[in-house]
C-alpha positions as CSV (number, residue, x, y, z in Angstrom):
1,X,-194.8,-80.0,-29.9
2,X,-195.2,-82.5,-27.5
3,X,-196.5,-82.1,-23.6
4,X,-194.6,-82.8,-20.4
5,X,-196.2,-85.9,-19.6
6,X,-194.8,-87.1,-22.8
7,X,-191.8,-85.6,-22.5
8,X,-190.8,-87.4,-18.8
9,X,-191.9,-90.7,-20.2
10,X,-189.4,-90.7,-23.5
11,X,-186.8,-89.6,-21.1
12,X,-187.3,-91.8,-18.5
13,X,-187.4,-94.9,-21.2
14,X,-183.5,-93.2,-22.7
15,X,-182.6,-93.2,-19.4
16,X,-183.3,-96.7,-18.3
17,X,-182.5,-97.6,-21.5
18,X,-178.9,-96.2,-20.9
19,X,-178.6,-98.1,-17.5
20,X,-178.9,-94.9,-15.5
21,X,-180.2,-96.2,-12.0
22,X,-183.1,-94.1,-11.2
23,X,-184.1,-92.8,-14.5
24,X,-187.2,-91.4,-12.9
25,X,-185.7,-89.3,-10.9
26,X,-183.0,-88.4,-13.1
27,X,-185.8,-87.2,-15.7
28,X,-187.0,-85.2,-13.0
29,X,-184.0,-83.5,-11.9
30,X,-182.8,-82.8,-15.5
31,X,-186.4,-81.9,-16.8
32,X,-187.0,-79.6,-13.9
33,X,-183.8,-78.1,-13.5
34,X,-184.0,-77.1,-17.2
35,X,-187.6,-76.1,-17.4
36,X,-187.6,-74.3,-14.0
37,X,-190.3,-76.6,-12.6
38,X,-191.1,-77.4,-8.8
39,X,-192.1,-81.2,-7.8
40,X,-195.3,-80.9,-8.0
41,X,-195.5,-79.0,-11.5
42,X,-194.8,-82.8,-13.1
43,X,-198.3,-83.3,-11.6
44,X,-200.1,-80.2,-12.1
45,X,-198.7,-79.3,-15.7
46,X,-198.6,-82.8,-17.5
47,X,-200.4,-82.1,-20.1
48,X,-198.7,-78.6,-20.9
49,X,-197.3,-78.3,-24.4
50,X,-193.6,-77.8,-24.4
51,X,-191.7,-74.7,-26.6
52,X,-190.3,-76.6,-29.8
53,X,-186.7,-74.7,-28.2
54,X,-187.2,-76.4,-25.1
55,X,-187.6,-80.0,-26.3
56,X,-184.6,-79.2,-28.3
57,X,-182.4,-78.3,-24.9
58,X,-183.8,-81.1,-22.9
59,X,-183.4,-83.8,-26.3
60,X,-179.3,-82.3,-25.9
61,X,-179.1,-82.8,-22.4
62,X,-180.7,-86.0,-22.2
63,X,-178.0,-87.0,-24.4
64,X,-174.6,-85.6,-22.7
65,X,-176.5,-87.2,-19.4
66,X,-176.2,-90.6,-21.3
67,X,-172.6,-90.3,-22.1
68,X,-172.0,-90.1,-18.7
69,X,-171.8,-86.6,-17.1
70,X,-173.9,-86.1,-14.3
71,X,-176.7,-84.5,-14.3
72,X,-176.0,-81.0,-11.9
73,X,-173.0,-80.7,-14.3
74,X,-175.7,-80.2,-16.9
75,X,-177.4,-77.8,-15.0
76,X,-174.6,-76.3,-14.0
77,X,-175.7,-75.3,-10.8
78,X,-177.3,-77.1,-7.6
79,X,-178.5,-76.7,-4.3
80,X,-176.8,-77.0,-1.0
81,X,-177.6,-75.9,2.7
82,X,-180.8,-74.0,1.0
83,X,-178.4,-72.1,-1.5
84,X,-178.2,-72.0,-5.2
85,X,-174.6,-72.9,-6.0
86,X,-173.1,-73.0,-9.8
87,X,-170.5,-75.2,-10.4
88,X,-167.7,-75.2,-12.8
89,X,-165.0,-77.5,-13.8
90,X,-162.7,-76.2,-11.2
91,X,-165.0,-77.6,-8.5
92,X,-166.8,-80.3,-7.0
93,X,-170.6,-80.9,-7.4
94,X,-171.7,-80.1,-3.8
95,X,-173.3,-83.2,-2.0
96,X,-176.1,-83.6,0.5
97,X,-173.7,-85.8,2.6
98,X,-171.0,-82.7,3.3
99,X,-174.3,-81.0,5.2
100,X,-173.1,-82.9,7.9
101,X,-169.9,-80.9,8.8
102,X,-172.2,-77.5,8.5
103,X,-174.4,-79.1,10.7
104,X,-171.4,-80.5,13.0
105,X,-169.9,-77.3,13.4
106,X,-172.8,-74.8,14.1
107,X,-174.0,-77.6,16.5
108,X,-170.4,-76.7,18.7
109,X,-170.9,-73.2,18.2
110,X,-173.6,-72.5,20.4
111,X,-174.1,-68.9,22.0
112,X,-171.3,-68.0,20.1
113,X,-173.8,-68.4,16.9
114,X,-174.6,-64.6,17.1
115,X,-170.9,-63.1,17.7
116,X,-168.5,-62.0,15.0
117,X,-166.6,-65.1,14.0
118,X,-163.9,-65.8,11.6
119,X,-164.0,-68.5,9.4
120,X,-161.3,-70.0,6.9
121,X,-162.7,-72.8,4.4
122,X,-159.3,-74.8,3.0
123,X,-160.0,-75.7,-0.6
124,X,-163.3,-73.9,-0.7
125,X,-164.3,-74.9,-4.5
126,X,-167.8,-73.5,-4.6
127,X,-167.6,-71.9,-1.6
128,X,-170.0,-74.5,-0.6
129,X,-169.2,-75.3,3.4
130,X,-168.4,-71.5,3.9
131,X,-171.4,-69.9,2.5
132,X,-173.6,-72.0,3.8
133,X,-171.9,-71.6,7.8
134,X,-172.5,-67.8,6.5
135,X,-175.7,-68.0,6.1
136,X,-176.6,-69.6,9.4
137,X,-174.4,-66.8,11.2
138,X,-175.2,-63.1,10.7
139,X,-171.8,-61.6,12.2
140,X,-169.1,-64.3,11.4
141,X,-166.6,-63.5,8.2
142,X,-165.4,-66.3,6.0
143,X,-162.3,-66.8,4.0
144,X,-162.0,-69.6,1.0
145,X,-159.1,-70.7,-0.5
146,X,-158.3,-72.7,-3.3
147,X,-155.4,-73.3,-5.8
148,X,-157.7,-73.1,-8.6
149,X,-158.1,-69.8,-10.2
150,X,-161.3,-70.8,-11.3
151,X,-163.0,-72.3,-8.4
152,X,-161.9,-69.1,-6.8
153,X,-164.1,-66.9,-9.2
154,X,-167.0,-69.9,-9.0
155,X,-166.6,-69.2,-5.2
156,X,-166.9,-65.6,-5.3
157,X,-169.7,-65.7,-7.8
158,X,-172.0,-67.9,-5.7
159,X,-171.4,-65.4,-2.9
160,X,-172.7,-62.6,-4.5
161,X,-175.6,-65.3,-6.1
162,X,-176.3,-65.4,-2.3
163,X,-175.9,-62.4,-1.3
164,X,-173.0,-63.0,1.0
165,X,-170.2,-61.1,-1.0
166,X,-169.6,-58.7,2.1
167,X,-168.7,-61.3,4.4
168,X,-166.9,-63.3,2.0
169,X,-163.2,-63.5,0.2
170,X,-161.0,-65.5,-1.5
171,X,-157.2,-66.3,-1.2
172,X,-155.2,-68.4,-3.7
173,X,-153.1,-70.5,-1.5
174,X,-151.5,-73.9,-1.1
175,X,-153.4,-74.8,2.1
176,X,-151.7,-73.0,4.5
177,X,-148.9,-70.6,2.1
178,X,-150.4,-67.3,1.6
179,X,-152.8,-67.3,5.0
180,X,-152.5,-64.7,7.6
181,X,-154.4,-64.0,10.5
182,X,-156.2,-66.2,13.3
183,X,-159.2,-67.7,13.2
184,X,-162.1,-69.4,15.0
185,X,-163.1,-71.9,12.9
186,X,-161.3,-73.6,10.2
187,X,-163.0,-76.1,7.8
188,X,-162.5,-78.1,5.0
189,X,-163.2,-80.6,2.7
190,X,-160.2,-81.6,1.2
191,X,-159.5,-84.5,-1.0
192,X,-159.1,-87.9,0.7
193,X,-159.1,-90.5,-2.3
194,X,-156.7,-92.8,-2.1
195,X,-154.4,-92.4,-5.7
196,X,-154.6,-95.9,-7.0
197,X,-158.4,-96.0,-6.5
198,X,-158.9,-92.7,-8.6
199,X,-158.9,-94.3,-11.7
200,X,-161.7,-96.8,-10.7
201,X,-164.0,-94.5,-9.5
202,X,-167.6,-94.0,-11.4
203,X,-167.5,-92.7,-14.3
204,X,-169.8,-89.5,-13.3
205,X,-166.7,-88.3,-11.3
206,X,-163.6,-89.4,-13.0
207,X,-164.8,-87.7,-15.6
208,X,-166.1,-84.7,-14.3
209,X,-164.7,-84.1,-11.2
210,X,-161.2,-82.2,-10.9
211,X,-158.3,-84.5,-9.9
212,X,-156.7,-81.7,-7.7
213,X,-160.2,-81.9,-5.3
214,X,-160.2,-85.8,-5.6
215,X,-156.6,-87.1,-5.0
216,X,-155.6,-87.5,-1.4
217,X,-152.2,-89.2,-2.0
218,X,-151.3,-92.4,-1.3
219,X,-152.6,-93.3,1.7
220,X,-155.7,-90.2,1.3
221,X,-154.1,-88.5,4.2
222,X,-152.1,-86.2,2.0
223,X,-154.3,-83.2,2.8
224,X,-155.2,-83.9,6.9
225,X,-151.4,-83.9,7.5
226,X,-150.9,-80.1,5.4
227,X,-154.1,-78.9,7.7
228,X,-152.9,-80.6,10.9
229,X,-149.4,-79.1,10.5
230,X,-150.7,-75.6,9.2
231,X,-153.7,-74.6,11.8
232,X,-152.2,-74.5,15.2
233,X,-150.7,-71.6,14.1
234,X,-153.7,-69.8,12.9
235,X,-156.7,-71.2,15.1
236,X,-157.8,-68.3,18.2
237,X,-157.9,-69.4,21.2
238,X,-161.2,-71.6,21.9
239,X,-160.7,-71.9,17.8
240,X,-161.1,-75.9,16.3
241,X,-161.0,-77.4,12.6
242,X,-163.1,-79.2,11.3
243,X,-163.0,-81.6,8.1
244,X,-164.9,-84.0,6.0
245,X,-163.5,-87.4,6.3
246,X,-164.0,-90.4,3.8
247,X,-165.6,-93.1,5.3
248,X,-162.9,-95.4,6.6
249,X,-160.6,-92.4,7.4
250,X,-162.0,-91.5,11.1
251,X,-158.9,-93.3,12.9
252,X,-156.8,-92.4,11.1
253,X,-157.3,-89.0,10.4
254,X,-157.9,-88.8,14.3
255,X,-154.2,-89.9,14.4
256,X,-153.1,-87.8,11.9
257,X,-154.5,-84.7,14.1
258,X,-153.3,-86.2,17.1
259,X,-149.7,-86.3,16.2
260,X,-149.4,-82.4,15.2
261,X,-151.4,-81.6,19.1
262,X,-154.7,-81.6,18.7
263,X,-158.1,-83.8,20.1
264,X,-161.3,-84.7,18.8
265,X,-164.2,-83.5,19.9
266,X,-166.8,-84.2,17.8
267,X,-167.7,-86.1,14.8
268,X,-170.8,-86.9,13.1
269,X,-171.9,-89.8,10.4
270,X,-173.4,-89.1,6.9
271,X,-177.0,-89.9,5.8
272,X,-176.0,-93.4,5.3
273,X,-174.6,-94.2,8.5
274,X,-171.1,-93.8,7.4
275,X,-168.3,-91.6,9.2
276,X,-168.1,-88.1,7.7
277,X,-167.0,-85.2,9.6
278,X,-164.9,-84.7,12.5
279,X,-164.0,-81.5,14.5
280,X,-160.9,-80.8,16.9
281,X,-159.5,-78.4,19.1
282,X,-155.8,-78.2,20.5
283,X,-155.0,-79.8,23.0
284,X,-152.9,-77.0,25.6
């Protein structure tokens, strides 16, 4: 048996080893995760002796983090908005950056935080965006859709993880097909990768990530003009969408919206100073 201390410094070394950027803080994201251990634990607990069983998990996932899948995948599971989320292959690893359109849209909300809202999340994958506006308002109802079956059921699992399930469904639809009803709020984050650029992305998510939640078409606009097209008919009145944005896509997903009768009225940067989420309403 070896201890922690000992433990974080082989990995570490693998990891640098393998080129990983921050291998320290991969180590402690992977280590943790697997070991169930806060921040300060690394500090407190160094010299604990590890289970023989638990050197052997964290010797395997060490490994599959070296060949290139990230390290949340390994987990399978991470945290967004204050909820645990699991992930699966049908969905996108939730980011800190897509906090910003939560953020964006409960900033517009206002009075209206405590009232019974609607809310349909386009392409909901882990249910990510939805849950966590859920969480944050007590009365509102939230829809997700998705064309995967199985980020659908990852989606509906992380509700009840949550404990959200009664104010949550899911609908398989192709964006707009099998949705019914009005709403007050519509988000999304679809996918806005340009096709040809697919193929050159990191490894970490052209490998892991699923094409349908990545490629936005040609131009990455693909999905904007389906949920420009789709929502006037099933926004409330005082209703708005809002959508993550990649970020170089602000005009022209501001045109895109523009074209099918709607206005901006709010957008917000990510934690890098980069465009990310923008919200509009129609404009009669």
């Amino acid at each position: 048996m070896t201890t922690l201390d000992a433990m974080m410094a082989h990995i570490r070394n693998r990891f640098a080893v393998a080129g990983i950027e921050d291998p320290m803080a991969e180590a402690r994201i992977l280590v943790g995760g697997l070991l169930g251990l806060a921040r300060t634990d690394f500090i407190t607990r160094g010299g604990d002796r590890l289970a023989l069983e638990d050197e052997a998990r964290i010797h395997d996932a060490a490994g599959r983090r070296t060949r290139g899948e990230p390290p949340y995948r390994i987990l399978g599971r991470r945290e967004f908005y204050g909820l645990d989320l699991t992930l699966s292959r049908d969905t996108l690893e939730p980011r800190p950056d897509t906090e910003v359109l939560v953020d964006l849209v409960l900033s517009l909300l206002g009075d209206r935080r405590d009232t019974a809202l609607d809310i349909l999340d386009l392409g909901t994958g882990t249910g990510a965006v939805c849950l966590a506006l859920l969480s944050r308002l007590p009365h509102a109802k939230g829809t997700g859709t998705d064309l995967a079956g199985g980020a659908l059921a990852t989606a509906a699992a992380n509700a009840a993880l949550n404990g959200l399930s009664d104010r949550f469904a899911t609908l398989r639809s192709d964006w707009f097909a099998a949705v019914g009803g009005l709403y007050d709020i519509v988000v999304s984050n679809p996918p806005y990768i340009r096709s040809a650029i697919v193929p050159a992305l990191d490894r970490e998510v052209r490998e892991h990530d699923p094409l349908l939640a990545l490629d936005g078409g040609d131009d990455g606009l693909d999905a904007y003009r389906a949920i420009a097209a789709g929502c006037r008919a099933h926004l409330k009145p005082h209703g708005f969408v809002a959508v993550e944005t990649g970020f170089d896509q602000k005009a022209e997903v501001r045109k895109v919206f523009d074209s099918a009768g709607f206005r901006e009225i709010a957008a917000a940067k990510d934690l890098s100073g980069h465009d990310r989420a923008q919200v509009f309403d129609m404009k009669i």
